[in-house]
N, C-alpha and C positions, 0 to 999 in steps of 0.2 A: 592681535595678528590680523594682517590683511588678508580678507576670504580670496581662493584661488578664484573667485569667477567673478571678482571685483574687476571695473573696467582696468584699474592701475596695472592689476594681475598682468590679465589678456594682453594689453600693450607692450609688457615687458614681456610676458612669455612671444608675441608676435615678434618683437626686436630682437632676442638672445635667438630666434628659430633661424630670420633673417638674416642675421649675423654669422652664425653657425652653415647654412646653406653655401652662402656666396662665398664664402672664406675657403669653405672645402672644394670650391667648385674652380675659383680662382686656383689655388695651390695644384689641384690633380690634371688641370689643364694643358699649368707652366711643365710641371713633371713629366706631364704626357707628351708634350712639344719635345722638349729636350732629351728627352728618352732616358727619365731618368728612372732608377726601379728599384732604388732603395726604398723600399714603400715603410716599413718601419720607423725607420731613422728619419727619413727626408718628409715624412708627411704627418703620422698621428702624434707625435711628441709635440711637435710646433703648433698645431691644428688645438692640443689640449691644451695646450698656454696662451694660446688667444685666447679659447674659449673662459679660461680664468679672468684673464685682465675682463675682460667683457664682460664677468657676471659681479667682477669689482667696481667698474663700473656702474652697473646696474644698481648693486650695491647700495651705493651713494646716491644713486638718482633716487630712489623710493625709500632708501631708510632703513633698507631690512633686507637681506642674505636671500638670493632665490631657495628653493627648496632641497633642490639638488643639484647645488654648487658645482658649476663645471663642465654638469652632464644634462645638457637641455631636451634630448632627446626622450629622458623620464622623466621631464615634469609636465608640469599638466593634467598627470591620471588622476590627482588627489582631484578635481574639483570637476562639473559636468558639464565644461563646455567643449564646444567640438573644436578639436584642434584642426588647422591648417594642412595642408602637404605643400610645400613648398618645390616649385615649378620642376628643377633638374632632378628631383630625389620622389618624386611620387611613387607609391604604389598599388593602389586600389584609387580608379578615377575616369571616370568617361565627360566627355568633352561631347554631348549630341552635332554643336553647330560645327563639328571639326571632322566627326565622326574617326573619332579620336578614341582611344581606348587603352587601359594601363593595367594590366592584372598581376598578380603571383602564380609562381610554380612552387608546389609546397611538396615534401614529402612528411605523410601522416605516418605516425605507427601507430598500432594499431595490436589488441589481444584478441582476439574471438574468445568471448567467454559468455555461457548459457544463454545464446543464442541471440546475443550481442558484439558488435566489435564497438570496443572498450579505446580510446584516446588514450594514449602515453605521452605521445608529445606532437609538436609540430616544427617542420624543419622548415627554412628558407634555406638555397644554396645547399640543397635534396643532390643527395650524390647521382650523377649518370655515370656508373659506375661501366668500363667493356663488359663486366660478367652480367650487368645488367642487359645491356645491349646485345651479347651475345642472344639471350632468352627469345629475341625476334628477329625470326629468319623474313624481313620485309624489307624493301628501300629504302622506307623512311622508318623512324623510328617513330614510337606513338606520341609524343607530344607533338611531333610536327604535323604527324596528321589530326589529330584535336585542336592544332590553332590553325591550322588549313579548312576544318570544318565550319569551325568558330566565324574567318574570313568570307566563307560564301554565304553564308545564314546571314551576315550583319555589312557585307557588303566593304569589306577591307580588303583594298591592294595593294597593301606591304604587309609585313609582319614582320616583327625586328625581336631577335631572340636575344636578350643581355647575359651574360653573363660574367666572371671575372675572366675566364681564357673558353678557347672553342678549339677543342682538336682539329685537325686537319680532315678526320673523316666525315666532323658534320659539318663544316663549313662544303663539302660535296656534298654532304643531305641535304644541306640550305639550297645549293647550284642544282641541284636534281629536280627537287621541289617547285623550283623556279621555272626549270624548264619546262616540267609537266605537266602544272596550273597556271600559270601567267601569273601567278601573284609571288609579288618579291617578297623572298627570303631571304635577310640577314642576319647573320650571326656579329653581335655587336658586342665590343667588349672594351675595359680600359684598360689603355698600353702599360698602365703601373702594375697589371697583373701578369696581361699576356705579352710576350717579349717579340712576338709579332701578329697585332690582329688585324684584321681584312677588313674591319669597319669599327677603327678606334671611335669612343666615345665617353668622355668621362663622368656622363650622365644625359640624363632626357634633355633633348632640344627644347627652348622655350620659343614660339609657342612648338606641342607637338606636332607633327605633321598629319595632314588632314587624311582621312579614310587609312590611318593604320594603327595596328593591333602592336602593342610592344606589350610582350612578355617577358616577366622579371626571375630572375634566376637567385641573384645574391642577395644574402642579409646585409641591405647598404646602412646600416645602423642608426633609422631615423626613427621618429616613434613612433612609424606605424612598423617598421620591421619588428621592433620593440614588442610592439603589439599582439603579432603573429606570432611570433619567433620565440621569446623568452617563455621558460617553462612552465614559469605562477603565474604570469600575466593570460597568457592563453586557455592555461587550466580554468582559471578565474573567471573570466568571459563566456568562455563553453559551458560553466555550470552555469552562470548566472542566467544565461542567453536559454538554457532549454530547461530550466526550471520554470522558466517566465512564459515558456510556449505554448499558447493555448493547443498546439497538437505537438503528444512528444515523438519524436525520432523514434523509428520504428529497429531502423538499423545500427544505429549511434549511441552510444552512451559516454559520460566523461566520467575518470577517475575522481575520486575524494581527493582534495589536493589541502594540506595548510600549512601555515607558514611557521608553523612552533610544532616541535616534538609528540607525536602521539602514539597511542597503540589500538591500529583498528584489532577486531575481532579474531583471535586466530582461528584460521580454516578446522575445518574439518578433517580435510586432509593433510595426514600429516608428512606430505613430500613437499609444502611450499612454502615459506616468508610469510608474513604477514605484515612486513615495514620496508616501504622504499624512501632511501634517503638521497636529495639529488641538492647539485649546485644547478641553480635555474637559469644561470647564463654560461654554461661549458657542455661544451656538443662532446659529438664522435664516441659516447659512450664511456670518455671519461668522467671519473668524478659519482658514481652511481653505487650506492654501496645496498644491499640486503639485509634483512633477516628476519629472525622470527622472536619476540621478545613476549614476555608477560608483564610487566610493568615499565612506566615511565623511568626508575630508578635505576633497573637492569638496561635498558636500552641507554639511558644515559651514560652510564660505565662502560658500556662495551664501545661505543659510538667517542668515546672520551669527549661530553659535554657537560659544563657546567652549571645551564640552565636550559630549558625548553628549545628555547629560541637562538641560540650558539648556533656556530658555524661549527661543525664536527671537527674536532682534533685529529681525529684518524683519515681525514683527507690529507694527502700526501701535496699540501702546498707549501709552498716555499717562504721564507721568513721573509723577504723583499713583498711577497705580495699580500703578507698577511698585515706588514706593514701599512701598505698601502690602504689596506684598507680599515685602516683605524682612521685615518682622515678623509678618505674617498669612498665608503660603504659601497663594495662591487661584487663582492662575494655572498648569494643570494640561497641560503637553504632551504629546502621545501619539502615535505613529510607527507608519504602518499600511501595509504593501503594497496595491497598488493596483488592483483586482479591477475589468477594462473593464466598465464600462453597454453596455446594446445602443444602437443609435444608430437616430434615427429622421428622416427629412429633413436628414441631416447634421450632426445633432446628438444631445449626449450625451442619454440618456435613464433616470432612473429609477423608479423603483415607490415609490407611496407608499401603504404599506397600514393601514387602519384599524382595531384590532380592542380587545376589550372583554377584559378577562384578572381573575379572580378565584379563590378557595377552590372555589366551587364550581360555576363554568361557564365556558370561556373562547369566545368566540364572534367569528368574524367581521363586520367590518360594512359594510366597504367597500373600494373599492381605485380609483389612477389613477394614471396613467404624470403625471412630469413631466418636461419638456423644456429643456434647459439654454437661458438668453438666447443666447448664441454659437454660432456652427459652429464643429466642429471644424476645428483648422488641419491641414497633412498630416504635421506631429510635434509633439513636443514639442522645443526646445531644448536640446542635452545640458548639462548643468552648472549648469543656469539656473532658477529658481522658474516655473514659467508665467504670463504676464501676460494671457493669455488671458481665463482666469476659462469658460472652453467644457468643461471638465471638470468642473466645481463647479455641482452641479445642485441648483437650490435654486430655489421660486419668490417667497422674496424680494428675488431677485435677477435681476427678469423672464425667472423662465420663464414658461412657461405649462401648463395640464392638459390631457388628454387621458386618454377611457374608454380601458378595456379591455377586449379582446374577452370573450367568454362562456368561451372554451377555457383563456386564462390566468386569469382569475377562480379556476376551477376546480381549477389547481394553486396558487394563492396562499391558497384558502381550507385546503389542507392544511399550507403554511407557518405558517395562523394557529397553526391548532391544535399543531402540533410547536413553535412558539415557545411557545404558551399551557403549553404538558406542563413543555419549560425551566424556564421563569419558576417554575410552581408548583413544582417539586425546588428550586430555588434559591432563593426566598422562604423555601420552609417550611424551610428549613434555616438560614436568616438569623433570620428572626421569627416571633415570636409570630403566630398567625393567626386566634386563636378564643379564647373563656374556655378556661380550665384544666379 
């Protein structure tokens, strides 16, 4: 078989990235023009049968099936060369001679446990939720003022906020902001999402524009979003990245994450899990199941798995997609020990922190406790999935927010930055991050 970091490789992963870029960039533009917003139907169905014929193509040109047939945006992780960003879909990349700049807005969650906040996951397209917004009685909300900071330190006069839609009240934080600092604030977004945005955009201008800061909001589904975003790939990186660190993170620590069935340690304490089992590409807190098991065999039965490494039977998916993914492997399970949240009015509680991460500044912007819908019960059931759902802290699934004091503010903004340090060792080793 041909090694992934063989020049043939690269060529072909460089052409299917190419290919996949312009094709998507082409199609969301026409759609955008025309105002058209079936974004389902009219864009990712046609978009994933190009990208087939293209990888049959491909195919026949080398002799042999890319790796992952169809979905170009995972390949390339097998092998060590630094992948591309290609121009319209960047998201970590600074441009010096343009003074040009491209970062993420991530939301982290986050456990505080003995005397660490502990990584759960990382989000792109990090909800700004009103109950979030409500929590700051300011003008601006804090990311604008963190990329407004960002802007004078590094000498940007625009800043362009992406995201999929932009309420009406922060397209006024953008115009306020505008007025108050002399530096342009837009809220940019693609009209396949928002049904009227003030600075339609169906991805980054090629070249960017010179002395501004664009800040990326959505998982535009490329393989650096891939990168940050999905929940084994990130896990992965963050261990690998501060294991390898000659000074470790003071404030940071990442969970044990693997990709086949296990049974960490059970606690001590007998009110928590000791098994998380998650789908690594499904957000908003579905798909997350609990428990507390003593063997691989009892957690198999109750999980209904046939081997280690099974997608759990007792996820609630549908036969269309389980279908699918016997030819298309999309359904990604990952096996995590179970790191206790602090508890607050008798329920789980945890951190959800906001921060802006790039080439060349990674900055905090915000942070709030959230609080699971359930109280906890006084255990978990041995042998048994929890039906509870009072472990599984998510506020799609009525929680609710709560600030945080000024004290832990304080240690979470040193989390940002020791995640931000991560990320950049581990992007710039993965990608491209600047012209050549």
């Amino acid at each position: 078989m041909t090694s992934p970091d063989s020049p043939e490789a690269l060529a072909s992963l460089q052409r299917r990235l190419q290919f996949m870029e312009s094709t998507r960039y082409r199609v969301d533009s026409i759609l955008s023009r025309f105002g058209l917003r079936r974004y389902h139907l009219l864009r990712d169905f046609p978009l994933f049968g190009a990208n087939i014929a293209f990888d049959l193509v491909e195919s026949l040109r080398n002799l042999r099936a890319p790796r992952q047939f169809g979905r170009v945006r995972l390949d390339g992780f097998s092998g060590s060369m630094k992948l591309p960003q290609l121009p319209h879909y960047r998201g970590y990349w600074y441009d010096p001679a343009r003074n040009s700049l491209v970062g993420m807005h991530l939301g982290v969650d986050l456990n505080f446990f003995q005397g660490k906040y502990y990584v759960i996951e990382t989000n792109l397209g990090a909800a700004i939720k009103p109950e979030r917004r409500a929590m700051y009685d300011t003008p601006l909300d804090p990311f604008i003022v963190s990329a407004l900071e960002i802007a004078r330190k590094h000498g940007f006069r625009r800043i362009v906020f992406y995201a999929q839609r932009w309420p009406a009240s922060y397209i006024e934080e953008f115009r306020v902001a505008t007025r108050e600092t002399g530096i342009e604030c837009l809220g940019a977004s693609s009209a396949l999402w928002d049904p009227s945005p003030t600075h339609p955009m169906p991805g980054l201008p090629d070249p960017l524009q010179e002395n501004t800061l664009y800040m990326m909001f959505p998982n535009l589904r490329t393989p650096i979003s891939y990168f940050v975003h999905n929940k084994e790939r990130s896990a992965s990186w963050l261990r690998e990245t501060i294991d390898a660190s000659p000074q470790k993170p003071e404030a940071l620590a990442y969970i044990p994450t693997f990709n086949q069935l296990v049974i960490p340690a059970e606690p001590k304490d007998p009110r928590w899990p000791n098994l998380v089992v998650k789908l690594a590409n499904k957000d908003r807190g579905r798909y997350v199941l609990m428990g507390r098991f003593r063997t691989i065999e009892e957690a198999q039965a109750a999980l209904h798995m046939k081997a280690r490494d099974d997608v759990p039977g007792i996820f609630k998916i549908g036969h269309f997609e389980r279908m699918k993914h016997r030819v298309f492997p999309k359904l990604q399970p990952i096996f995590q020990q179970f790191i206790p949240p602090q508890i607050v009015d008798g329920r789980a509680c945890k951190t959800r922190m906001h921060l802006f991460i790039s080439p060349l500044a990674n900055e905090f912007v915000s942070a709030h406790a959230t609080t699971a819908g359930a109280k906890l019960p006084p255990h978990p059931e041995p042998g048994k999935v929890d039906a509870t759902g009072a472990y599984n802290v998510s506020f799609s699934v009525d929680g609710a927010y709560r600030k945080l004091p000024l004290e832990e503010e304080a240690v979470l903004r040193r989390a940002a930055q020791e995640f931000g340090q991560m990320a950049q060792i581990a992007i710039t080793k993965k990608f491209e991050t600047g012209p050549a």
